[in-house]
C-alpha positions as CSV (number, residue, x, y, z in Angstrom):
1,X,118.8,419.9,65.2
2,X,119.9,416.7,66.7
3,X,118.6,417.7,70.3
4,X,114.9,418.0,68.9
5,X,115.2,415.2,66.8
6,X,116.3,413.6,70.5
7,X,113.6,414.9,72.0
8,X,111.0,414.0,69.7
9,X,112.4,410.4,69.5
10,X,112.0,410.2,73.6
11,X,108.3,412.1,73.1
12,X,106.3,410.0,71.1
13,X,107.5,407.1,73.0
14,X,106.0,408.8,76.0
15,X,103.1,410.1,74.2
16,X,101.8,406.6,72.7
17,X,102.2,405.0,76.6
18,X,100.3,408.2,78.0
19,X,97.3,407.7,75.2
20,X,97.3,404.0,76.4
21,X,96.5,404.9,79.6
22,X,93.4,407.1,78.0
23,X,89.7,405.5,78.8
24,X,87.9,405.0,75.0
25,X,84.6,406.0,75.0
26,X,82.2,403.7,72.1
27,X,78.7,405.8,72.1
28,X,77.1,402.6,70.5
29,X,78.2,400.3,73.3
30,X,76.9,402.5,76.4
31,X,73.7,402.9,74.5
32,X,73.3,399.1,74.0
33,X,74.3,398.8,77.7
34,X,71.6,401.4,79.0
35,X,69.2,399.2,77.1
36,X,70.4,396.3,78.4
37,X,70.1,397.4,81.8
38,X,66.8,398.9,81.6
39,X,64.9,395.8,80.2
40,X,66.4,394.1,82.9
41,X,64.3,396.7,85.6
42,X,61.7,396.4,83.4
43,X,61.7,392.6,83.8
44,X,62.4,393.0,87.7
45,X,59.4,395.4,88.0
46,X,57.2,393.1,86.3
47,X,58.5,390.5,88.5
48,X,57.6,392.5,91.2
49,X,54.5,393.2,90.0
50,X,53.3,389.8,89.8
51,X,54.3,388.8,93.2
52,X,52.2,391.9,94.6
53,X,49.4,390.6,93.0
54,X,49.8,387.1,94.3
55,X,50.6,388.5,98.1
56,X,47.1,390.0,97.4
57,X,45.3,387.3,95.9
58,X,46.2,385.0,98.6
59,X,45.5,387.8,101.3
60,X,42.0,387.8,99.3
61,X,41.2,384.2,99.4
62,X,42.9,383.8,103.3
63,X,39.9,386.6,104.3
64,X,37.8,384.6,102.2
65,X,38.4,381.7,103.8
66,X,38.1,383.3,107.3
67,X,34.6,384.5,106.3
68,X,33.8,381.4,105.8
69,X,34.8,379.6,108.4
70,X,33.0,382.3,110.4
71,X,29.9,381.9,108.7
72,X,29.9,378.1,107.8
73,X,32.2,377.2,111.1
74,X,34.6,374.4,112.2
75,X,33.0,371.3,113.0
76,X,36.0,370.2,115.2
77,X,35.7,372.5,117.4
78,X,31.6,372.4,118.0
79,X,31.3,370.1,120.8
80,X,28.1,369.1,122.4
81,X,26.8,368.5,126.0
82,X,23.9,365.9,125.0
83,X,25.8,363.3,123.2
84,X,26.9,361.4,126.1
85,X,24.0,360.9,127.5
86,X,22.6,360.2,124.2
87,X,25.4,357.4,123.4
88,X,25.1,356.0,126.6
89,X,21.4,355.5,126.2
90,X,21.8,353.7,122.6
91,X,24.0,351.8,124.2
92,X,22.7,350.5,127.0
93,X,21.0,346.6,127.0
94,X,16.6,347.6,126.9
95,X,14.8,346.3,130.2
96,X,12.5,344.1,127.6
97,X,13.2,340.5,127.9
98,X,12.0,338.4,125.3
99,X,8.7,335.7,125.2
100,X,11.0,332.8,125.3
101,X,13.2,333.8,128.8
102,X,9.6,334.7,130.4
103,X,8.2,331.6,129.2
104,X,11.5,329.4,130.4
105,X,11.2,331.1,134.0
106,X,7.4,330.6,134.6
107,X,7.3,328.9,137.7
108,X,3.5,327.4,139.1
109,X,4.9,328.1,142.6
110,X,5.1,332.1,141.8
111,X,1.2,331.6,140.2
112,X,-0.4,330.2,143.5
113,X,1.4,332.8,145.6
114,X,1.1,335.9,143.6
115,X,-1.3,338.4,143.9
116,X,0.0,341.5,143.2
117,X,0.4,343.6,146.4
118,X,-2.8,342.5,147.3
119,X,-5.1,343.1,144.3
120,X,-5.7,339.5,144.1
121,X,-6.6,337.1,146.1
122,X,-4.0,334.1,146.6
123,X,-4.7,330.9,145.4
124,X,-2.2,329.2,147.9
125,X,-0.1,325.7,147.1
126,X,-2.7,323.5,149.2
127,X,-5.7,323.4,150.3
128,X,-7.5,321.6,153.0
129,X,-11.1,319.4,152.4
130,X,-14.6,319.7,154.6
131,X,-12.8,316.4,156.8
132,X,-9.7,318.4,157.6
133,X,-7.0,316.8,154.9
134,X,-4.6,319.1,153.4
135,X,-4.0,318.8,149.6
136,X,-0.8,319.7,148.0
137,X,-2.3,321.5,144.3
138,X,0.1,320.2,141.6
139,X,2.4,323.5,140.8
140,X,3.2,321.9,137.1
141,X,-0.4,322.8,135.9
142,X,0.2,326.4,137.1
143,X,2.9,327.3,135.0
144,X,1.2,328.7,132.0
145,X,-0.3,330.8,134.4
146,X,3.3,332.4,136.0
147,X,4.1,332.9,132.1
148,X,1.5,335.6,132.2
149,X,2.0,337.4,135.3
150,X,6.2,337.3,134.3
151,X,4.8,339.0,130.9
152,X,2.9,341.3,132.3
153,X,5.2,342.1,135.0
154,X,7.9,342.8,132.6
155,X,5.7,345.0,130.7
156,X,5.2,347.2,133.5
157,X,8.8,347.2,134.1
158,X,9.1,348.4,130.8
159,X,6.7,350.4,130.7
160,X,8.2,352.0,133.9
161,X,11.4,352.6,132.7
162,X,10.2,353.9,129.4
163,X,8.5,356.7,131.2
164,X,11.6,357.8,132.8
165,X,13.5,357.9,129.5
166,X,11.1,359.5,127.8
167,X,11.5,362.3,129.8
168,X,15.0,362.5,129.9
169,X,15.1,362.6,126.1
170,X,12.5,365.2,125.7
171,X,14.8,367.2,128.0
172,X,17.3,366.5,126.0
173,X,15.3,367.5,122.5
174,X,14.0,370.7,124.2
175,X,17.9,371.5,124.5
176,X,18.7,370.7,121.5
177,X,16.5,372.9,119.5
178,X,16.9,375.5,121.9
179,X,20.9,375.3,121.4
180,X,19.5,374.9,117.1
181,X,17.9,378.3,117.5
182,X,20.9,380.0,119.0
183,X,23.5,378.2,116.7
184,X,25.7,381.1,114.6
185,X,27.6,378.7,112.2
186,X,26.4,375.9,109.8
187,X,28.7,373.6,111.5
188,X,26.5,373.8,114.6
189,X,23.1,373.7,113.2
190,X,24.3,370.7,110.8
191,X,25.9,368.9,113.9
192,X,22.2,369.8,115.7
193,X,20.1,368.6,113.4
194,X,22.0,364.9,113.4
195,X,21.7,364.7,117.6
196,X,18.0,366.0,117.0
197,X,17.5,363.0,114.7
198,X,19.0,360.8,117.1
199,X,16.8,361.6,120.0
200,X,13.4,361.8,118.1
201,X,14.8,357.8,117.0
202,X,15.7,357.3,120.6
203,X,12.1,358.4,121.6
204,X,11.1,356.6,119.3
205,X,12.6,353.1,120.2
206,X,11.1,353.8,124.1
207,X,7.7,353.0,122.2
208,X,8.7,350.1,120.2
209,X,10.0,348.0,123.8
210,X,6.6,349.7,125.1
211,X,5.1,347.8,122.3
212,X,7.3,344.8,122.4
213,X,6.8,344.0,126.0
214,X,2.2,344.4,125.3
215,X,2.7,342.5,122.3
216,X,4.4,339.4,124.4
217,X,1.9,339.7,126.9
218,X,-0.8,339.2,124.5
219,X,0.8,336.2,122.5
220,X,1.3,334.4,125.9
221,X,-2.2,334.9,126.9
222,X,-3.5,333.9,123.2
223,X,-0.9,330.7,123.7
224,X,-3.2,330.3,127.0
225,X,-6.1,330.7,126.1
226,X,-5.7,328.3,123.2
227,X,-4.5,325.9,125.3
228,X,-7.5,326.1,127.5
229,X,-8.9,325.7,124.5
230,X,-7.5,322.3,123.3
231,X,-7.8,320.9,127.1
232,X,-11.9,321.8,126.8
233,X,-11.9,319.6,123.8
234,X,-9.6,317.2,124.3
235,X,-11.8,316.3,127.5
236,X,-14.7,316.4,125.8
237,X,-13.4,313.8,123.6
238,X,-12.3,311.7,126.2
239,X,-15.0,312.1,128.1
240,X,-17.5,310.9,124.9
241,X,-14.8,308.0,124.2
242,X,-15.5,306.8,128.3
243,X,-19.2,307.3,128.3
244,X,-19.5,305.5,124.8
245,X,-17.1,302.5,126.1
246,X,-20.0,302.6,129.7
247,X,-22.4,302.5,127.6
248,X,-20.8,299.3,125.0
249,X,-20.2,297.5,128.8
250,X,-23.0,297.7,130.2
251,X,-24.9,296.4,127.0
252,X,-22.5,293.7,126.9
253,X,-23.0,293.1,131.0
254,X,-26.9,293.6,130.9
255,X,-28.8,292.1,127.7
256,X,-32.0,293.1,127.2
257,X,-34.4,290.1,127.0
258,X,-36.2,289.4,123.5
259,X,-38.1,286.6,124.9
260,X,-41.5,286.4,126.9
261,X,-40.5,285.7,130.4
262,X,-41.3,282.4,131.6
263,X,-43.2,282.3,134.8
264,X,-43.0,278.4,136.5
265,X,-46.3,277.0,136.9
266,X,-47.4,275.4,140.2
């Protein structure tokens, strides 16, 4: 009896340290944990979920984009042969010079010398009389004369150089539009149609010195031709002031008699 009450006693000592070792199981507890743990995949495929459909909605709008730029095109990158030549042209000083610099270099020494290749006949700077004198002509009264031939000289320049840029540009236009009509990308025609503009305002401004340089050859000859004018009647008028101051002298010199004559009688 006292052995097995021994025994027991050394047991249960043993037996409560061997249940402590034991792993409880609490049903509630897993439960709540498998919960647990599947909301968080669900959240995590969700998460997922909505990066997929951004990765695709950017891979959308990137091919958007790419369309786009293939249609509509990169205006950077569309470079164009004519604009060079173009700039340079705009920027160049125009061959017209203007009434006042023709009208400061008219010289009468160019008037009695000129005659144009051979067209006219030359006037000279003397000339000699029936007796053999030479006479030096005054060059000063020539001048208004060497104002018209620099005018119309420098129209011709003009007009010279205006004819060679002319057809340069249309050159350049015919490019242009034929470039236009192959263009694949809005970019291009866009970029065209501004150096298309350009040249037709480039052709345009050939005309305007065209007209510029005719317009100062006509004022200079109207300015002439007034003057020419005004020396007609400003002789006249001194001519009428000279004859009427003869005539006033004369009267004065020679009195006409308002008496009978007297004859002496023998």
């Amino acid at each position: 009896m006292k052995k097995l009450i021994a025994i027991i006693a050394v047991a249960l000592p043993l037996a409560f340290s061997a249940r402590a070792q034991w792993i409880v199981y609490d049903p509630t507890m897993n439960v709540q944990q498998i919960i647990d743990e599947a909301e968080n995949i669900a959240k995590y495929v969700t998460m997922i979920d909505n990066q997929v459909q951004q990765i695709n909605t950017l891979t959308s709008q990137l091919t958007e984009f790419k369309n786009y730029e293939a249609v509509f095109g990169n205006p950077g990158k569309v470079l164009l042969s004519m604009v060079a030549p173009l700039n340079a042209d705009l920027q160049s000083l125009e061959p017209n010079l203007n009434l006042e610099n023709l009208v400061a270099n008219a010289n009468g020494n160019i008037a009695l010398n000129f005659n144009d290749s051979g067209i006219y006949a030359t006037v000279g700077t003397s000339f000699q009389t029936p007796r053999g004198q030479t006479i030096q002509r005054p060059a000063s009264q020539y001048e208004p004369f060497s104002a018209i031939i620099n005018t119309a000289s420098n129209y011709v320049a003009v007009a010279d150089s205006a004819a060679q840029r002319r057809a340069a540009i249309k050159n350049q236009i015919a490019q242009t539009t034929q470039q236009l009509q192959n263009a694949t990308t809005d970019a291009e025609v866009q970029k065209l149609h501004g150096v298309l503009t350009s040249l037709n305002a480039d052709l345009a401004s050939t005309d305007d010195e065209v007209n510029q340089a005719a317009a100062s050859a006509m004022v200079q000859d109207i300015q002439n031709r007034n003057d020419q004018q005004k020396q007609i009647v400003a002789l006249t008028e001194q001519q009428n002031a000279e004859f009427a101051e003869s005539i006033s002298n004369y009267t004065a010199k020679f009195q006409l008699l308002n008496a009978p004559v007297q004859f002496p009688t023998p």
